[in-house]
ChimeraX commands (.cxc) that place a marker at each C-alpha (Angstrom):
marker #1 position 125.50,127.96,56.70 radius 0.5
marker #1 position 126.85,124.98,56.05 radius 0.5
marker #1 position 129.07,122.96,53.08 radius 0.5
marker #1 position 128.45,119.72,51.43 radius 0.5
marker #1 position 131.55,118.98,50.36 radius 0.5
marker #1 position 130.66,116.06,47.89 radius 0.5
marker #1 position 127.69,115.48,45.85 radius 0.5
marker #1 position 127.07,113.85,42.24 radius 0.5
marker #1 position 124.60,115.81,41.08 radius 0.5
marker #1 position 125.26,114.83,37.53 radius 0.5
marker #1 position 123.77,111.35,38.14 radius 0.5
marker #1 position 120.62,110.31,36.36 radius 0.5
marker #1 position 118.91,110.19,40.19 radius 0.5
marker #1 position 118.66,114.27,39.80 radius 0.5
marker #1 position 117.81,114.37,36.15 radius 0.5
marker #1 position 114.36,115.02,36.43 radius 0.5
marker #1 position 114.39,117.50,39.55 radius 0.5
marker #1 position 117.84,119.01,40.01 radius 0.5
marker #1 position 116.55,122.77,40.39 radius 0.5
marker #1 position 114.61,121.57,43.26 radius 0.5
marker #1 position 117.40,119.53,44.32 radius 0.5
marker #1 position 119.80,122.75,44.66 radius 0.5
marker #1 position 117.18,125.52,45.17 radius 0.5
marker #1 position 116.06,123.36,48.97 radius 0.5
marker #1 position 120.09,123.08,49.89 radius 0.5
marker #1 position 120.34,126.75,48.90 radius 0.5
marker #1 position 117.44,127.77,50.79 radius 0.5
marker #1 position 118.60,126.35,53.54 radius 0.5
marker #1 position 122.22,127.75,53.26 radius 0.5
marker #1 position 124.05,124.82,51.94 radius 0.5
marker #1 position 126.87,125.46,49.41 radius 0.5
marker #1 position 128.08,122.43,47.57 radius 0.5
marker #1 position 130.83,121.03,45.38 radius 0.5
marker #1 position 129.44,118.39,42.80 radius 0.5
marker #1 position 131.88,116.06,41.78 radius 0.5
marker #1 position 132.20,114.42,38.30 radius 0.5
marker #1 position 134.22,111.32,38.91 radius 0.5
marker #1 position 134.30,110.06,34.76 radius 0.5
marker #1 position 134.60,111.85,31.46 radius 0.5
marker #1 position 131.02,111.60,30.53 radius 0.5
marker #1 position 129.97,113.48,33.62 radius 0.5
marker #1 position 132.43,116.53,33.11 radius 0.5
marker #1 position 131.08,118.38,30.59 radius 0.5
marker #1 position 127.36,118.31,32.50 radius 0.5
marker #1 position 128.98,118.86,35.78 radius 0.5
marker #1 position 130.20,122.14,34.56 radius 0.5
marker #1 position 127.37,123.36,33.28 radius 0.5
marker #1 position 125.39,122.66,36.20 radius 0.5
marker #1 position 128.14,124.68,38.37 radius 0.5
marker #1 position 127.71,127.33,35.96 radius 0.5
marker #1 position 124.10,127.51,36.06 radius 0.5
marker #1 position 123.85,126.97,39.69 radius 0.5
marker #1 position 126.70,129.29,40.73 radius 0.5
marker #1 position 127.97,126.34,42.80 radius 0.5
marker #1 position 131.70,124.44,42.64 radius 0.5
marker #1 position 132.79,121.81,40.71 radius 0.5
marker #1 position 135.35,118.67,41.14 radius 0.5
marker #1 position 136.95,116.65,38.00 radius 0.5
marker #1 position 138.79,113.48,38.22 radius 0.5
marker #1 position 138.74,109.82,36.98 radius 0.5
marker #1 position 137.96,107.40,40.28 radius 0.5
marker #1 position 138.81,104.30,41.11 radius 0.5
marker #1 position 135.90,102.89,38.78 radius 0.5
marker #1 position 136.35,104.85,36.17 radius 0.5
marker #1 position 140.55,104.43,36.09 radius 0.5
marker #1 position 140.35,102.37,33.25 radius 0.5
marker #1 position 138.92,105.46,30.89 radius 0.5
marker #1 position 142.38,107.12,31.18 radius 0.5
marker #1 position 144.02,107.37,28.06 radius 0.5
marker #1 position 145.90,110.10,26.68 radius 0.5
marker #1 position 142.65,111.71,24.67 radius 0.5
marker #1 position 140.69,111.81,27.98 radius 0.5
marker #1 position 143.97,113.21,30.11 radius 0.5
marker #1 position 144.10,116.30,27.70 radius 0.5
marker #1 position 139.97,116.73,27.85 radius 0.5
marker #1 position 140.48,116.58,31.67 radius 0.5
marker #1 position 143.44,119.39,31.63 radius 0.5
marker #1 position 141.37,121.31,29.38 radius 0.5
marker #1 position 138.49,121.57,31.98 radius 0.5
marker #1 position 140.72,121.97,34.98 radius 0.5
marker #1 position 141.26,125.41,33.90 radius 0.5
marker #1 position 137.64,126.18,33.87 radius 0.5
marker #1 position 136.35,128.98,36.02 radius 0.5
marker #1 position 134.36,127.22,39.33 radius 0.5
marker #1 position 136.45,124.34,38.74 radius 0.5
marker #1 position 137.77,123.55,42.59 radius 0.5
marker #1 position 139.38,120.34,42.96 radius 0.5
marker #1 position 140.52,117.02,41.46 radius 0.5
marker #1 position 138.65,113.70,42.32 radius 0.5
marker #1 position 137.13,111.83,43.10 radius 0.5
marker #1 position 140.58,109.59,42.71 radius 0.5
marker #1 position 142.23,107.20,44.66 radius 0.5
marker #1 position 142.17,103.49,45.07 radius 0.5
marker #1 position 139.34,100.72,45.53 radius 0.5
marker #1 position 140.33,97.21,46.37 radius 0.5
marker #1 position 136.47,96.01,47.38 radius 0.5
marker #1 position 135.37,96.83,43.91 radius 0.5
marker #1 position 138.01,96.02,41.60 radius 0.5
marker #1 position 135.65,97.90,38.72 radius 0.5
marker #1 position 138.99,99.12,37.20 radius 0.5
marker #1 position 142.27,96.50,37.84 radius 0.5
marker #1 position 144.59,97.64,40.46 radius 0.5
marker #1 position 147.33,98.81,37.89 radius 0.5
marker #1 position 144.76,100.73,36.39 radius 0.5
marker #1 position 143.44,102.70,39.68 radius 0.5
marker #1 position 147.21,102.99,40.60 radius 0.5
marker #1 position 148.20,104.67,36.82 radius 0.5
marker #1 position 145.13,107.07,37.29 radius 0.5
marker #1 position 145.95,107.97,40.96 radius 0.5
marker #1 position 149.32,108.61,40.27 radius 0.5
marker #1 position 149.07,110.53,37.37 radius 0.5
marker #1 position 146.00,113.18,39.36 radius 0.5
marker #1 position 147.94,113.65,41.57 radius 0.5
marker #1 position 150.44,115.06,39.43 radius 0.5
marker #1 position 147.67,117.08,37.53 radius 0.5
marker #1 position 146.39,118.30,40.95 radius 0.5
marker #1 position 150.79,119.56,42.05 radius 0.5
marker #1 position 150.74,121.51,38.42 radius 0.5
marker #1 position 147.13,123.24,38.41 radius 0.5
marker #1 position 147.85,123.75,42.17 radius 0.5
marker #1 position 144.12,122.20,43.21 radius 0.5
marker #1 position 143.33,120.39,45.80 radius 0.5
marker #1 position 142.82,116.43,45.76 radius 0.5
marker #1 position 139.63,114.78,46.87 radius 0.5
marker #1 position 140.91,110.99,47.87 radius 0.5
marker #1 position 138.24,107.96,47.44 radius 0.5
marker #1 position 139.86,105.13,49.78 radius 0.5
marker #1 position 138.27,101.62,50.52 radius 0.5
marker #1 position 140.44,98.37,51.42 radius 0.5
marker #1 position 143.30,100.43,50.10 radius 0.5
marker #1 position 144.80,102.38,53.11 radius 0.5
marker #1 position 148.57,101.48,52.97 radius 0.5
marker #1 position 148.87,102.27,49.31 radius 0.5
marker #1 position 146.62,105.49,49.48 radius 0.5
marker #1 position 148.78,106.59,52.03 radius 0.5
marker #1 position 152.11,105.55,50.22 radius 0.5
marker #1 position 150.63,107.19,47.11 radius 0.5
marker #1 position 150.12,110.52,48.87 radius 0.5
marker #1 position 153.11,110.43,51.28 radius 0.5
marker #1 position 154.94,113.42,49.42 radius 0.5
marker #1 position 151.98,114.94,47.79 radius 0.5
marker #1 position 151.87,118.92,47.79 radius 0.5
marker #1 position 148.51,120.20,47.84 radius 0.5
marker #1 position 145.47,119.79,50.01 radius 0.5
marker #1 position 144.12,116.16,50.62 radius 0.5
marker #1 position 140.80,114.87,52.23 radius 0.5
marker #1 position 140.32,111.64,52.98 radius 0.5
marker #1 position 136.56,112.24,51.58 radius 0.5
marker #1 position 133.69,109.53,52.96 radius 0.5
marker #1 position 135.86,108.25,55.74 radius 0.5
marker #1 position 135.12,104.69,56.48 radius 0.5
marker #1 position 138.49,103.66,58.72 radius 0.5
marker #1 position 138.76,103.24,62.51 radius 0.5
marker #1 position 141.06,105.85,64.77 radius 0.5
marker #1 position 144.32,104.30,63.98 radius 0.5
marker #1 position 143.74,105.36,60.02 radius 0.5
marker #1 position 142.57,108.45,61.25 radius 0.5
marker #1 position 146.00,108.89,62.96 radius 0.5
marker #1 position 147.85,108.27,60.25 radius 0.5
marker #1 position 145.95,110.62,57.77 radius 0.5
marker #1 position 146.15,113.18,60.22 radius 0.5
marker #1 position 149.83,112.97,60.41 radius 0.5
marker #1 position 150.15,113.56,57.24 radius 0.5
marker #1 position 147.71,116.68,57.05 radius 0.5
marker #1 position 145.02,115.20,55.64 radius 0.5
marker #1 position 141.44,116.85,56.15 radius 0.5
marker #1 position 138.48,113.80,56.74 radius 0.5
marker #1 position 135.31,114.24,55.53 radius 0.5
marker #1 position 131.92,112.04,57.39 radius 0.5
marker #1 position 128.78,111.37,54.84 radius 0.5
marker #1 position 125.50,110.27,56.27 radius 0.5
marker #1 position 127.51,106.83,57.62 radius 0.5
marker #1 position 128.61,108.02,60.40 radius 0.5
marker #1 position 124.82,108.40,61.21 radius 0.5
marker #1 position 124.41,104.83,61.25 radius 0.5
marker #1 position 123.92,102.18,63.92 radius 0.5
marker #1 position 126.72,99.92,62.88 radius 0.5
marker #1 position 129.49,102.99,62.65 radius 0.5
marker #1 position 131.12,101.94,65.47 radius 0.5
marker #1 position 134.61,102.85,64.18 radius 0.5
marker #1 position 134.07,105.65,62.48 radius 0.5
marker #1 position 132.05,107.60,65.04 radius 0.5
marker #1 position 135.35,106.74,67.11 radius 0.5
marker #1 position 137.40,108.17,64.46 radius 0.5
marker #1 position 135.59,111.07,64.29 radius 0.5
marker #1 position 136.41,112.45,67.62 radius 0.5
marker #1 position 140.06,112.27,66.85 radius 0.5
marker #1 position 139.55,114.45,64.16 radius 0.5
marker #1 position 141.06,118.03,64.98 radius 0.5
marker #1 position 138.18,120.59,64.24 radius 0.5
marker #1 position 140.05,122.47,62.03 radius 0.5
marker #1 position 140.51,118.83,60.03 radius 0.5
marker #1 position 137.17,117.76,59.99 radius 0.5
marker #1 position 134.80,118.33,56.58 radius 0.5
marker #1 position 131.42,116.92,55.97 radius 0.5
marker #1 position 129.30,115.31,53.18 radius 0.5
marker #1 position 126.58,113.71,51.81 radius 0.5
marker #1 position 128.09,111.53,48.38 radius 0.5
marker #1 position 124.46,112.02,47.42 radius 0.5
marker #1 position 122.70,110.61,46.01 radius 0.5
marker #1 position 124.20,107.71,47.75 radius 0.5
marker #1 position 124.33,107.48,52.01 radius 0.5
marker #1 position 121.70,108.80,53.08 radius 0.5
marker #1 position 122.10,109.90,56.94 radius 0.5
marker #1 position 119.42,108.69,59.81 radius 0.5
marker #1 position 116.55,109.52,59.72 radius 0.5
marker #1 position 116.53,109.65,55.18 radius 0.5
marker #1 position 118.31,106.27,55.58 radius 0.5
marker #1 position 117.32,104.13,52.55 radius 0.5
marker #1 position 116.07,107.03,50.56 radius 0.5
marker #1 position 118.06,109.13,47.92 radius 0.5
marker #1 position 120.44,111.59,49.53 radius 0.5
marker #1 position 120.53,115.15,48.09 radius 0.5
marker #1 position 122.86,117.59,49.60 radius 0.5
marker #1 position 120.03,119.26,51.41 radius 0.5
marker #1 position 120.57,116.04,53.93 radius 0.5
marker #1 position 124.08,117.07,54.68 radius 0.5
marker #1 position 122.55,119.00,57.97 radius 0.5
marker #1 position 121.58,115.81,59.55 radius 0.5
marker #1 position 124.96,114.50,59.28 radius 0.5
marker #1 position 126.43,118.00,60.96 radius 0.5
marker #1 position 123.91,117.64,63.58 radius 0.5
marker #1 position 124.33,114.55,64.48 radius 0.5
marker #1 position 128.27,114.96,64.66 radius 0.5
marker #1 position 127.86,118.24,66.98 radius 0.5
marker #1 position 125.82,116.20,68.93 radius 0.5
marker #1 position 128.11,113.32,69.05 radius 0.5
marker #1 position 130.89,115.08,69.63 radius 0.5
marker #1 position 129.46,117.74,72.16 radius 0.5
marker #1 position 129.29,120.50,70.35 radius 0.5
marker #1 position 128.06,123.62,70.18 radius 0.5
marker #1 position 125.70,123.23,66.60 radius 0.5
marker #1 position 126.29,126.40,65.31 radius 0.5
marker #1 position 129.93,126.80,66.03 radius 0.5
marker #1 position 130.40,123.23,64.52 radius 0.5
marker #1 position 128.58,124.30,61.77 radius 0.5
marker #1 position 130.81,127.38,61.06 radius 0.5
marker #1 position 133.76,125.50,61.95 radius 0.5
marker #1 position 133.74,122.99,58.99 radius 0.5
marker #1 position 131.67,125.89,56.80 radius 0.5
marker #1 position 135.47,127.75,57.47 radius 0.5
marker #1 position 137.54,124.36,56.45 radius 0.5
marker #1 position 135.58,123.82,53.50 radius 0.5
marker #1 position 136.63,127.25,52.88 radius 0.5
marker #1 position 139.96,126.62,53.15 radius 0.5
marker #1 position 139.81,123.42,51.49 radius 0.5
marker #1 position 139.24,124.63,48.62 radius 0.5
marker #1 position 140.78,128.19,48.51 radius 0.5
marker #1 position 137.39,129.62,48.02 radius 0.5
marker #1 position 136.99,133.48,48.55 radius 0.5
marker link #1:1,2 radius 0.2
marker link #1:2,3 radius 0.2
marker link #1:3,4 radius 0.2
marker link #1:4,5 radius 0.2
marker link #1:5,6 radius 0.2
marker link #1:6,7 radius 0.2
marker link #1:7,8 radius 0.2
marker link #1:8,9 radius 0.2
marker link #1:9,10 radius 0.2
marker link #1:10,11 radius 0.2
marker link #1:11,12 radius 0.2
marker link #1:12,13 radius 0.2
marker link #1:13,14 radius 0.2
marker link #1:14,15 radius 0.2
marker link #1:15,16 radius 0.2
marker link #1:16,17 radius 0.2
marker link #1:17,18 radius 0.2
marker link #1:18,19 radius 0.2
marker link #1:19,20 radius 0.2
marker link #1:20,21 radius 0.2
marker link #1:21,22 radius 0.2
marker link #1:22,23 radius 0.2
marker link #1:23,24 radius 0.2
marker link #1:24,25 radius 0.2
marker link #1:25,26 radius 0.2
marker link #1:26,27 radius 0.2
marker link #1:27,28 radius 0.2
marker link #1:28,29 radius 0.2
marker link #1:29,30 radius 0.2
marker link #1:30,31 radius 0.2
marker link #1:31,32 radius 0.2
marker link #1:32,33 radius 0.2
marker link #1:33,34 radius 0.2
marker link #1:34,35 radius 0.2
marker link #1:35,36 radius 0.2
marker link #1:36,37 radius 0.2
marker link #1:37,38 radius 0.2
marker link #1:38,39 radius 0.2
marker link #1:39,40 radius 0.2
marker link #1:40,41 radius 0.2
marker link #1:41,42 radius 0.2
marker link #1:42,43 radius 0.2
marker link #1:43,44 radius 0.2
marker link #1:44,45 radius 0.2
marker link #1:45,46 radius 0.2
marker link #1:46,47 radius 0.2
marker link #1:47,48 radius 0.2
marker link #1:48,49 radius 0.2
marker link #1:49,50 radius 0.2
marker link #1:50,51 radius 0.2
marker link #1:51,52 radius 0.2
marker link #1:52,53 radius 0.2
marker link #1:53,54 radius 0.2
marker link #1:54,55 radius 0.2
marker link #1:55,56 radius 0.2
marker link #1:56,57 radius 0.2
marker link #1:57,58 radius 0.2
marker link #1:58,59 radius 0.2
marker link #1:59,60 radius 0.2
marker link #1:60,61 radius 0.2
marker link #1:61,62 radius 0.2
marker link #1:62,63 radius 0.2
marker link #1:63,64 radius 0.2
marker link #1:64,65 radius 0.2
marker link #1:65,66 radius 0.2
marker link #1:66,67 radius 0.2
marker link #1:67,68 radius 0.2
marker link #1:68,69 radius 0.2
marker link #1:69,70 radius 0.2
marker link #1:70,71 radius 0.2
marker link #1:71,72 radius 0.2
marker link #1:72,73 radius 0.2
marker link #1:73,74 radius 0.2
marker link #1:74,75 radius 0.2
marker link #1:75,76 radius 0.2
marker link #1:76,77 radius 0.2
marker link #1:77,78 radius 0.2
marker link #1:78,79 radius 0.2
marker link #1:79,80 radius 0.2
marker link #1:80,81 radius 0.2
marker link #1:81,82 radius 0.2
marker link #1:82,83 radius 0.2
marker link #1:83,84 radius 0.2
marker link #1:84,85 radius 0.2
marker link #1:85,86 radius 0.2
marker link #1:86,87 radius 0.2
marker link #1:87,88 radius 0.2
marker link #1:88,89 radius 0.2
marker link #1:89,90 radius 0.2
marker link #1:90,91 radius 0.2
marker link #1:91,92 radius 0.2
marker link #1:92,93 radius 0.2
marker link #1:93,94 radius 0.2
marker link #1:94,95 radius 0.2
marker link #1:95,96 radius 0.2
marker link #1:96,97 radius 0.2
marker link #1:97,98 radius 0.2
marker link #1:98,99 radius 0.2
marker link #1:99,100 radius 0.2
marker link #1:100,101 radius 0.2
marker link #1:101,102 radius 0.2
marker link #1:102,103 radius 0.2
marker link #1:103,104 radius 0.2
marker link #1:104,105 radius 0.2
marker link #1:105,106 radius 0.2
marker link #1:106,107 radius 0.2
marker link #1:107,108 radius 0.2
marker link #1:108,109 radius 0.2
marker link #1:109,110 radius 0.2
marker link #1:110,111 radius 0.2
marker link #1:111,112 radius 0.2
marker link #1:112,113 radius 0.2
marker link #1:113,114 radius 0.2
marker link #1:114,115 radius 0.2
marker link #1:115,116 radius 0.2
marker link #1:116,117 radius 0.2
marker link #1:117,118 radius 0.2
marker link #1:118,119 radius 0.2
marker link #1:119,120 radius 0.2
marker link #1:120,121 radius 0.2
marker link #1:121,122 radius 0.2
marker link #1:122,123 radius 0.2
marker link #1:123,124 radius 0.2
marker link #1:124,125 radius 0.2
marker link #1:125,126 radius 0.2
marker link #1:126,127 radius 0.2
marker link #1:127,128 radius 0.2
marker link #1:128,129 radius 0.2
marker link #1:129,130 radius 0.2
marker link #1:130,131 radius 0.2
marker link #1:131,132 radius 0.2
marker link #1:132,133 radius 0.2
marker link #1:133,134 radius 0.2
marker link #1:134,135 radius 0.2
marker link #1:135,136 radius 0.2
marker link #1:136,137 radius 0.2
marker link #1:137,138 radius 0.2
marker link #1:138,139 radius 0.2
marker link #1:139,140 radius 0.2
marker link #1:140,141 radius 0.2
marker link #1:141,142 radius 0.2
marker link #1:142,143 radius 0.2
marker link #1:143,144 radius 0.2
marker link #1:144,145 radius 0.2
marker link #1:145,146 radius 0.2
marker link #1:146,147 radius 0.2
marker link #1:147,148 radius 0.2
marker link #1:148,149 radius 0.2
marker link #1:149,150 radius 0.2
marker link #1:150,151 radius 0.2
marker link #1:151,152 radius 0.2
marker link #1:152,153 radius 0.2
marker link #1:153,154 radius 0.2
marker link #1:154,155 radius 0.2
marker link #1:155,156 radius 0.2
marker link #1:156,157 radius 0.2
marker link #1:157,158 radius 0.2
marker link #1:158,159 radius 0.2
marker link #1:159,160 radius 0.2
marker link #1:160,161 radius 0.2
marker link #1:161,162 radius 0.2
marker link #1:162,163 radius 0.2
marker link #1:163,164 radius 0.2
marker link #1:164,165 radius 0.2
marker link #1:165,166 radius 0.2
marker link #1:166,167 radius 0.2
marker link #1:167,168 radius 0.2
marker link #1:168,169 radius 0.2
marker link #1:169,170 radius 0.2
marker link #1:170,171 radius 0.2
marker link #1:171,172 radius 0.2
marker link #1:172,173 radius 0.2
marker link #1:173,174 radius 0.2
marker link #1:174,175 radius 0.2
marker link #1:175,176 radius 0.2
marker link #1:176,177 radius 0.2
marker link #1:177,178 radius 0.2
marker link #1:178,179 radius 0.2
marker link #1:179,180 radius 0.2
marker link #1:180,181 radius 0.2
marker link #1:181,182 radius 0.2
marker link #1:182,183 radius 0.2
marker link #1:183,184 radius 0.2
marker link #1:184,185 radius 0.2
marker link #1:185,186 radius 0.2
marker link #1:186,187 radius 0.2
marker link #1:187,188 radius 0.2
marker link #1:188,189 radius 0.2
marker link #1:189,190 radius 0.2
marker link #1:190,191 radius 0.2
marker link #1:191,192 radius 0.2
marker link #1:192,193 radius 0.2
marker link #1:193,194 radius 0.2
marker link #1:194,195 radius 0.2
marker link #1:195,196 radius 0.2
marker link #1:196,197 radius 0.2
marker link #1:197,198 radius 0.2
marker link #1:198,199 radius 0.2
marker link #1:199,200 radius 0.2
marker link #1:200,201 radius 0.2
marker link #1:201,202 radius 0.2
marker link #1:202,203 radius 0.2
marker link #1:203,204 radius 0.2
marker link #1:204,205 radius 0.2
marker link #1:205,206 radius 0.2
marker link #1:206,207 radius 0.2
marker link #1:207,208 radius 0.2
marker link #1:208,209 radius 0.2
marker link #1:209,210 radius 0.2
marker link #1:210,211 radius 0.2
marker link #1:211,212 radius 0.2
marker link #1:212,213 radius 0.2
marker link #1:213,214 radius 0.2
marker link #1:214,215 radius 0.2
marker link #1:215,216 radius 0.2
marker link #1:216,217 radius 0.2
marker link #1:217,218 radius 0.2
marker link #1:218,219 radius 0.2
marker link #1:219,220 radius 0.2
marker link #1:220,221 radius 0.2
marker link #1:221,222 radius 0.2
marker link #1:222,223 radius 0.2
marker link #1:223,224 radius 0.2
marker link #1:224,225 radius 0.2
marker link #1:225,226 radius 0.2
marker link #1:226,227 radius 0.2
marker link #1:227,228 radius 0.2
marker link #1:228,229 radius 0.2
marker link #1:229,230 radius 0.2
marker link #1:230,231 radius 0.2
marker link #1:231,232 radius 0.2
marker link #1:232,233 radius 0.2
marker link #1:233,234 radius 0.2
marker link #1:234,235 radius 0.2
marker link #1:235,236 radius 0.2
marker link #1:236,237 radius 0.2
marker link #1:237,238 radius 0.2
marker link #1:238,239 radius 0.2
marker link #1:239,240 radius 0.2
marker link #1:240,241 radius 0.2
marker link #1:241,242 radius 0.2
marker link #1:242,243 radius 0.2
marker link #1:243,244 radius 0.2
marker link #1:244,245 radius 0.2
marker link #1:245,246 radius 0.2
marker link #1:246,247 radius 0.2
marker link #1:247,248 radius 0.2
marker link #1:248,249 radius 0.2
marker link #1:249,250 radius 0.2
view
């Protein structure tokens, strides 16, 4: 069995065959958290968890920072005590696409990570071009983090560890030019070390190109056991078990 940690399956790119979409992960043993990373997507997100009997992550993300007001803060709290509700995120901070203005992404950040320290939830961390302030942001931070699609080099990867973090690989690490990031991953304790498939973005070798689905997230957890010299199926039980404990799932 295995977990993909982070898929969007409220995007329009599933709208038209989302039970296939879950039913081919499920048949092949794949649990999944879908993550709604903007009010309009919360609401859906939900309901597919509901329907699906699969988890569910809320935040506002870098992007979408600038929809934070006080109306959507209170819809957000609201649906953080929903049943199947897991985590909060995607948030963090984006300085490669400043979508949202820096003060913006910093407000939001700041203030989900004080939602995630009073619903006691674990925080799912979107970090690009940003690493010294993510890491300021979360330097006293009280619940769970993962550093989710890791795209550093080892010396982030230090520093993240340090400070507890779990790291989570997509379908990137797959690729040619991933120098620093397959480096990264064999830092990466195995008790730290969660995988992904940010579908439908990244697709992994040999989908490269094509629309990811969280069925793909076994390439990625092949390729890393491989990588890293694994056994597969105690790799793949070994980040099944930290997804697990992640997200304080029974």
């Amino acid at each position: 069995m295995l977990f993909d940690t982070h898929c969007h399956l409220a995007m329009d790119d599933f709208e038209k065959d989302l039970d296939g979409v879950i039913s081919r992960a499920k048949n092949n043993n794949i649990e999944m958290v879908t993550v709604a990373a903007s009010p309009d997507e919360w609401g859906k997100s939900i309901e597919i968890a509901g329907k699906f009997n699969i988890f569910v992550a809320l935040g506002f993300s870098p992007h979408d920072a600038k929809f934070l007001n006080e109306e959507s803060t209170e819809l957000l709290k609201k649906f953080l005590s929903t049943k199947r509700v897991s985590a909060i995120g995607e948030t963090g901070i984006d300085y490669h696409y400043f979508i949202s203005t820096k003060e913006e992404q910093i407000m939001a950040f700041e203030k989900q990570i004080i939602m995630a320290e009073e619903f006691n939830l674990p925080l799912i961390i979107h970090s690009r071009d940003s690493f010294d302030d993510t890491l300021a942001l979360l330097k006293e931070v009280k619940v769970p983090v993962v550093i989710h699609c890791f795209t550093y080099g080892v010396k982030e990867a230090e520093e993240f560890l340090k400070a507890g973090f779990y790291i989570s690989f997509s379908g990137i690490v797959t690729f040619k030019n991933a120098d620093k990031i397959k480096e990264a991953a064999k830092i990466v304790p195995e008790d730290k070390m969660l995988i992904e498939t940010d579908s439908p973005y990244l697709a992994p070798v040999p989908f490269r190109g094509k629309r990811c689905e969280p069925l793909f997230v076994k390439e990625t957890a092949k390729f890393l056991a491989q990588f890293l010299s694994r056994n597969e199926e105690d790799f793949f039980q070994k980040t099944l078990d930290n997804s697990i404990m992640f997200f304080r799932l029974k």
